[in-house]
C-alpha positions as CSV (number, residue, x, y, z in Angstrom):
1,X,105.6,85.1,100.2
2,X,106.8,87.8,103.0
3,X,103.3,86.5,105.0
4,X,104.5,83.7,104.6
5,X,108.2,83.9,106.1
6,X,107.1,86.1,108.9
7,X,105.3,82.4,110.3
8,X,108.6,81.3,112.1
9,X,108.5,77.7,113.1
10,X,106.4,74.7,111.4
11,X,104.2,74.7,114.8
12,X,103.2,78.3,114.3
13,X,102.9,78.4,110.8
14,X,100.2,75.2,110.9
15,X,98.5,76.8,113.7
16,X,97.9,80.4,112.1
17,X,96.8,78.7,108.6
18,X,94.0,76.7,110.9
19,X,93.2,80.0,112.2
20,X,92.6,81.5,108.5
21,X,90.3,78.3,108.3
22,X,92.4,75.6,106.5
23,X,91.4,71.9,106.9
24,X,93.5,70.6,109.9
25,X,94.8,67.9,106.9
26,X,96.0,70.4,104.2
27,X,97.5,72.8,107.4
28,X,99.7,70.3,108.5
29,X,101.1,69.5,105.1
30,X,101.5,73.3,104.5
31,X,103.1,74.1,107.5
32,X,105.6,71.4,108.1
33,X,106.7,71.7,104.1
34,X,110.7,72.1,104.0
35,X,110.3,74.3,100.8
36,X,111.9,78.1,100.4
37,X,109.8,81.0,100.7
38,X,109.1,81.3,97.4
39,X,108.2,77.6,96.4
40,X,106.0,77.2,99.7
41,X,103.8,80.1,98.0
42,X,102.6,78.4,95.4
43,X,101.4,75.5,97.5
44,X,97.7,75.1,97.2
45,X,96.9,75.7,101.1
46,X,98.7,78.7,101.4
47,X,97.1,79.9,98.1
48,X,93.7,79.2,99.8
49,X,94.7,80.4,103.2
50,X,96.4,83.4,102.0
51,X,94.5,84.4,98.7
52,X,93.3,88.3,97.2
53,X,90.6,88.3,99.3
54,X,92.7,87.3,102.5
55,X,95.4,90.2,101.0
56,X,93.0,92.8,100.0
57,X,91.3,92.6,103.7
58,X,94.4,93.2,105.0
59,X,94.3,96.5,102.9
60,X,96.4,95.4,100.2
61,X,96.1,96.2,96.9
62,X,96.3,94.2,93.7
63,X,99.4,96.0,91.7
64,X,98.1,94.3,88.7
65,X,94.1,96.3,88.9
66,X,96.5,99.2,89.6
67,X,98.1,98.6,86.8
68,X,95.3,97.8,84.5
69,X,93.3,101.2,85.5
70,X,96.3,103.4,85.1
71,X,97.1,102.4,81.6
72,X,93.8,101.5,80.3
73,X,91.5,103.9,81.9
């Protein structure tokens, strides 16, 4: 969600999720969406746009595999 807010306005938000290789069609709906934060997240485009493999890439870490290998060996 915090990738997400840092976009600013509609325009720039549409044009960085074409840059992560959305289809021009489900960029437009996902950047000009008047949802929150929190509800624009679980949109499908910006699932697909900004998914684990877009996070982990970034150098991000899933807390949840953290999780899992700290408790469960």
């Amino acid at each position: 969600m915090g990738y997400w807010k840092q976009g600013g306005r509609a325009r720039t938000k549409r044009h960085n999720l074409i840059k992560l290789g959305l289809p021009l069609k489900t960029a437009l709906a996902g950047g000009r969406s008047s949802k929150g934060g929190w509800q624009s997240a679980k949109s499908h485009g910006i699932k697909a746009a900004l998914g684990l493999a877009y996070l982990e890439q970034q150098g991000l870490f899933s807390l949840r595999d953290g999780s899992m290998a700290c408790h469960h060996g």
